[in-house]
N, C-alpha and C positions, 0 to 999 in steps of 0.2 A: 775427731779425726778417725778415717776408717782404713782399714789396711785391706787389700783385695789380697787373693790368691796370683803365687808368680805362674805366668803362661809361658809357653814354650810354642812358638809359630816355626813352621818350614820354610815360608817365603822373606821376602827381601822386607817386607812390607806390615808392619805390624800399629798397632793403636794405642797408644796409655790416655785415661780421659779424668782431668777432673770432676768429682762427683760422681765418678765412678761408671761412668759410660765409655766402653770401650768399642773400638772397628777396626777390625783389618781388614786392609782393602786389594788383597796380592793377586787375587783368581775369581774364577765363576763359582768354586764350589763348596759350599757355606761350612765346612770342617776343617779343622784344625786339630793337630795332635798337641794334646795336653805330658806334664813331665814324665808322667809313666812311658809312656809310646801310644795311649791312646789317644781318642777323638776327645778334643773339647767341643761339648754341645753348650754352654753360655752356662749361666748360674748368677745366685743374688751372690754378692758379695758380702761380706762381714761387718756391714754397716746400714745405718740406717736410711740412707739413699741412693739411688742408683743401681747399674745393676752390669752384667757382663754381656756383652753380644758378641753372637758366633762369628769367627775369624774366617775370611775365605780364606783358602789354601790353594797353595801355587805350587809347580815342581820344586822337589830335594833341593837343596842348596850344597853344593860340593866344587873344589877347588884341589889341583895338585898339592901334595904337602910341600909347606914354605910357601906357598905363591899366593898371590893376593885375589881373594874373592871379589869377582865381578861384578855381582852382584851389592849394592851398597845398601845394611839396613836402613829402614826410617821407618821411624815412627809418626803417628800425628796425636796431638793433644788436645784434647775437645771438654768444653764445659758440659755441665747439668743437661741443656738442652742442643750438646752435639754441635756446639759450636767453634769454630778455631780459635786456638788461645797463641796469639802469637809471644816472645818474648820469657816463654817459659825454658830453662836449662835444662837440657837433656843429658846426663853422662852414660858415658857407655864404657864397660869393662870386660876384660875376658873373664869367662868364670871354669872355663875348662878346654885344655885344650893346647895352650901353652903360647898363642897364636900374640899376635902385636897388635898394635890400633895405633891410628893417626887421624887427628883432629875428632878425639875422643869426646870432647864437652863440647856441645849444642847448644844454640837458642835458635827455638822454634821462629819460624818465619811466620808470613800473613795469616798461610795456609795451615797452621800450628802443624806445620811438619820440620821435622828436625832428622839428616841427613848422616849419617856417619862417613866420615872420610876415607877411611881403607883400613878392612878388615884382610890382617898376614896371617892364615890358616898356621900353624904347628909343625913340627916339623918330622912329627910322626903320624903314620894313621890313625884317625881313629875320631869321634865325635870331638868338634869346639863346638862351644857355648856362650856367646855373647849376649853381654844382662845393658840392656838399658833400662833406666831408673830417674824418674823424679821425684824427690823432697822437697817437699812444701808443708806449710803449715797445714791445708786443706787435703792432704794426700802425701803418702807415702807408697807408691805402686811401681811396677818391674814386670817388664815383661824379656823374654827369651827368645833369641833366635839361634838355632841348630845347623848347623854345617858340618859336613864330611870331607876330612881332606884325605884323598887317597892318592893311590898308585897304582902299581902291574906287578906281579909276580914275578923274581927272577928268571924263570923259567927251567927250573930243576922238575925232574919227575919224579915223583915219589910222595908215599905210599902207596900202592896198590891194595885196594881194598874187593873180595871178593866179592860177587854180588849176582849172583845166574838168574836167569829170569829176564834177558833183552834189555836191560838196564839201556834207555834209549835220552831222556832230559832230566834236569835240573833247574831245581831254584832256590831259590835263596829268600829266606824273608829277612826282613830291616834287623832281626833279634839274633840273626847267625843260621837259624836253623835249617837246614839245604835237606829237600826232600827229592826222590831218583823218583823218575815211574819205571815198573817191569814190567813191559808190554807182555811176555810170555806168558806169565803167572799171575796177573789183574791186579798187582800188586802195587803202592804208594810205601816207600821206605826212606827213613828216616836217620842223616849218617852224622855220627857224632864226630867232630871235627878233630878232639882233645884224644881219643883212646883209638879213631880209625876204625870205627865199627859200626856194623848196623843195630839202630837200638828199637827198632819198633817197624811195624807195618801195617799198615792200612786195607785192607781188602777195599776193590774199585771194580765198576762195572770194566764190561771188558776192553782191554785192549789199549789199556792206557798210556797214552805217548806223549803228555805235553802237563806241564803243569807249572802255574802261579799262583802267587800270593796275594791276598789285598795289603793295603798300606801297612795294617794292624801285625799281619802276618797271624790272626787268628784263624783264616777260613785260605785252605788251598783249592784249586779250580783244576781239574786235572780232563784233559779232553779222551771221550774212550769213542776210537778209530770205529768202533763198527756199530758202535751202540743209539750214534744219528743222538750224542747228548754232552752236556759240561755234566760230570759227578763236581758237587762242592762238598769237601772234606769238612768238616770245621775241626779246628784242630786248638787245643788248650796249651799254650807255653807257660802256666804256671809250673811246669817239671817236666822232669825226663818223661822217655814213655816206659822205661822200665820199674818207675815208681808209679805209673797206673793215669798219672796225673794228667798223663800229654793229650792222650785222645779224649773226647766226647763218648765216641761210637764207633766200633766198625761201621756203621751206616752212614751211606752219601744219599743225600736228597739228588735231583736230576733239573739240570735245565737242557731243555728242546732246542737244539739248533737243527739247521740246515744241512743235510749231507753227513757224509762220513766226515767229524771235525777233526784236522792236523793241529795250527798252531795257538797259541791263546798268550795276548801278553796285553800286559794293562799300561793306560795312556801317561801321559806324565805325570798328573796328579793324582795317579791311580782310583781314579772315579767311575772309569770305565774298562772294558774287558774284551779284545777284540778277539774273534774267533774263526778262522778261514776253514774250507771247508775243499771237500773231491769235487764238490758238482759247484763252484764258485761261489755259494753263498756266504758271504759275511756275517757272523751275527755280532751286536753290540751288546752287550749283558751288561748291568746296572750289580755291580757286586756286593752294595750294601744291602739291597733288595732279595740278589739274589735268580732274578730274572731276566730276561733278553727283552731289550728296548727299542731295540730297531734291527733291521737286515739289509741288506745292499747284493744286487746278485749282476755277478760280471759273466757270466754262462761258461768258465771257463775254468779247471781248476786253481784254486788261488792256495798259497804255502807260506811265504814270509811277509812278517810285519812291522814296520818301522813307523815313529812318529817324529813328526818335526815338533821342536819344542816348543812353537806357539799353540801349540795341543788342539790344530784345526786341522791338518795336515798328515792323512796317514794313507802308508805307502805299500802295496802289496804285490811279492810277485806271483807272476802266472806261468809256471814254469814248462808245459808241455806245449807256450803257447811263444816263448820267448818273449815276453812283456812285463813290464809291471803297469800298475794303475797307481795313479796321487788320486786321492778322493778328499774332498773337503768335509768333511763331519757333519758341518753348519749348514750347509746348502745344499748335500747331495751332490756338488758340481766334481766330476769327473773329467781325470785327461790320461795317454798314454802313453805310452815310451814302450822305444822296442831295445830291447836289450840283445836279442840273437841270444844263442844255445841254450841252453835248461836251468834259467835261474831257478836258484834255492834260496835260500836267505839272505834279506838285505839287512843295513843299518846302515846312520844316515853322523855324520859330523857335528859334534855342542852344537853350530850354528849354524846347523844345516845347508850348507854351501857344497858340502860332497855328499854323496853315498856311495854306498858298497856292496858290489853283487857280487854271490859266490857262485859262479858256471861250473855246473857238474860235467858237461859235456866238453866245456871250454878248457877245462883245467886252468881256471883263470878266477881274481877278485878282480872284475871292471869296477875304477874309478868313475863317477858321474858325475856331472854337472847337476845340481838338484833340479835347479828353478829351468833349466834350457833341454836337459837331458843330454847336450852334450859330452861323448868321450873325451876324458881328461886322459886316464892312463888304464893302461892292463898290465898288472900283476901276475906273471905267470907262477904256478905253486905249485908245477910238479906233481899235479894228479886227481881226480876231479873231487871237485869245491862241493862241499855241502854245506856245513855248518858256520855261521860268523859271531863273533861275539865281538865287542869293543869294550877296552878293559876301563875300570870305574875314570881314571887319569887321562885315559882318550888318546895313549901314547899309542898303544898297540893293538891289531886285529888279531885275533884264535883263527884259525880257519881250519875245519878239521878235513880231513881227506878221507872219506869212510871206504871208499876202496883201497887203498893203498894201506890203510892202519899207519896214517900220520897223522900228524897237525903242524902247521905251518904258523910261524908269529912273524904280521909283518909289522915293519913301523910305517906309522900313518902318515908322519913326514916326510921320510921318503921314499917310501910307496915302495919297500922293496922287502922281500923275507928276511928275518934275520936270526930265524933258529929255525932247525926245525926238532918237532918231541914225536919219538920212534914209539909210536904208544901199542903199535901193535892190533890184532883183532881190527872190530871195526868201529871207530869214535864217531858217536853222533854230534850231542850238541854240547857247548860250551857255557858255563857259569862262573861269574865271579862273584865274590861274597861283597858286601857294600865299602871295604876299602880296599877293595885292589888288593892283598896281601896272599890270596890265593884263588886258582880253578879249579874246578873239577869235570871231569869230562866222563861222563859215560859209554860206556864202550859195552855193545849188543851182543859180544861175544862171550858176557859174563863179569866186568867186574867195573871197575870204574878208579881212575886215575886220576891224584891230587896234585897237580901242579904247584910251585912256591915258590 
């Protein structure tokens, strides 16, 4: 009998195989995070035949706390030679998280897939862990599937944490750690969530305004405004940065895009890296590479970027031009929509049936029709819309008002404001950490503001 190593998949869709051959079948893109937070690349397992094959990987899996994941694991079970083993028991258990299951034990079908019935996230933030497991005489193997059950922020403001230097985006990688760009000072800084401080800084080519993370959260992508480039940080989360540990290097390697680049945010399965630009050129950068793999140029400047979750679908506006563009990935196919006044930043509904445009000009968040472009509704917010963010839970929209030094929280159902945070100075863009449990918003006036 051989025991394999237990895996840990992000998608709905995962493999256990007699004899030791394993497939997940979730996505296009042949990775998968093992139990650390990294990438599984395959491996022999701990016996004498068979062996592990790479899992595709599909979008994060996240559900409100308490409420039932949409998404339904399954696994399938395959012999020696990868074939369906129908009639094999599957059980399945919480292993963290606190979450419920129904119709927990399985027998594999034709298709030796076995189906779980409904998985009830926890009723706190924070990572579940669902183990399904078969025992047999011939096998003992488990594999993991990872879900995030969040929320929104009360919407208290507080801490203010100093921070001069144009403190303009945020982000957040999957491990907690939220890093600011200082556009004034070429600066990438690093804010401790627990003490409210800043504990490290990066030097960045100049003029740094935009920055992500890949899935790993090992390497940040920070876009610098005049420098016609993506600087990629790589960044070490074995430790703090004031134990020496956290960074590599003040040095960022360069990737070459298009134009003076604004915004950069990576697709579902964070495989890709989208990057808009002053003179319209898109570029698509391959983050595990490290490089730009394709470009798209709409002659016009392009700012905000949104993906539909079947991760073919991303949506950009053209704000000096009143438009956005849906582009398809896969095909290059192209269409448009006129929005009127000066969209800034969109974001698009879990099932993409709305999106959300912030009018700077309009003083307004237009509702849309995704698939028609139809107006559903307009949001007035009391002073012009820059920034959106949609919180992990999908209850609520950020919208910050950078002239005015507010931000506005509407609820997405019904499409109306329901606080607004007196932040003051002027707030760019909006972040939530990956359970909904807090924002933070930087504000170019010098410091940046923790929502909770």
């Amino acid at each position: 009998m051989a025991l394999t190593r237990n895996r840990t998949w992000r998608g709905a869709l995962g493999v256990l195989a007699l004899a030791l051959i394993g497939t997940a079948c979730a996505g296009d893109n042949p990775v998968a995070p093992n139990n650390d937070g990294g990438t599984d690349n395959g491996g022999i397992a701990n016996g004498e035949t068979g062996r592990l094959v790479r899992a595709s990987r599909s979008r994060p899996l996240a559900a409100r706390v308490g409420t039932v994941l949409s998404d339904r694991p399954t696994v399938r079970v395959s012999d020696e030679a990868g074939q369906p083993l129908a009639g094999v028991t599957v059980h399945f258990r919480v292993v963290n998280g606190g979450g419920q299951l129904t119709d927990a034990v399985v027998t594999t079908d034709a298709h030796g897939l076995a189906r779980l019935g409904r998985w009830t996230l926890g009723g706190a933030p924070g990572a579940n862990v669902l183990r399904a497991r078969v025992d047999r005489t011939e096998l003992v193997d488990s594999i993991d599937f990872e879900a995030d059950a969040v929320t929104h922020p009360a919407g208290t403001l507080g801490p203010r944490i100093d921070l001069p230097g144009g403190p303009f985006s945020v982000a957040f990688s999957r491990k907690g750690l939220a890093m600011v760009t200082r556009h004034y000072v070429d600066l990438l800084s690093a804010i401790d969530l627990e003490s409210n401080t800043v504990i490290g800084s990066i030097a960045t080519g100049r003029d740094p305004v935009e920055v992500a993370f890949d899935w790993d959260g090992n390497n940040a992508f920070v876009t610098h405004q005049f420098n016609q480039n993506v600087g990629v940080s790589v960044v070490t989360l074995g430790g703090r940065p004031d134990e020496g540990t956290w960074a590599s290097s003040t040095a960022t390697s360069a990737i070459a895009v298009g134009g003076d680049p604004w915004r950069i945010k990576p697709n579902p399965d964070y495989s890709r890296l989208f990057v808009t630009s002053n003179v319209g050129i898109i570029t698509e950068i391959d983050p595990t590479k490290k490089k730009a793999v394709a470009s798209y140029n709409y002659g016009v400047p392009v700012n905000g970027v949104a993906f539909h979750p079947n991760d073919t679908l991303v949506y950009f506006t053209a704000k000096t031009a009143g438009k956005l563009f849906e582009l398809n990935r896969w095909t290059g196919d192209s269409r448009e929509l006129t929005i009127g006044g000066f969209p800034q930043e969109v974001v698009l509904s879990p099932d993409a049936s709305e999106m959300y445009v912030a009018d700077e000009t309009g003083n307004a968040l237009h509702v849309r029709n995704t698939a028609t472009g139809a107006a559903i509704a307009t949001v007035p917010v009391g002073g012009p819309a820059f920034g959106v963010a949609m919180s992990p839970d999908s209850a609520q929209l950020y919208v910050t008002l950078s002239q005015a030094g507010k931000v506005v929280v509407v609820d997405r159902a019904a499409r109306s404001v329901v606080k607004t945070i007196e932040t003051g100075g002027v707030p760019r863009r909006v972040a939530f950490n990956r359970f909904g449990t807090l924002a933070i918003i930087p504000n170019e006036s010098g410091w940046i503001d923790i929502v909770r």
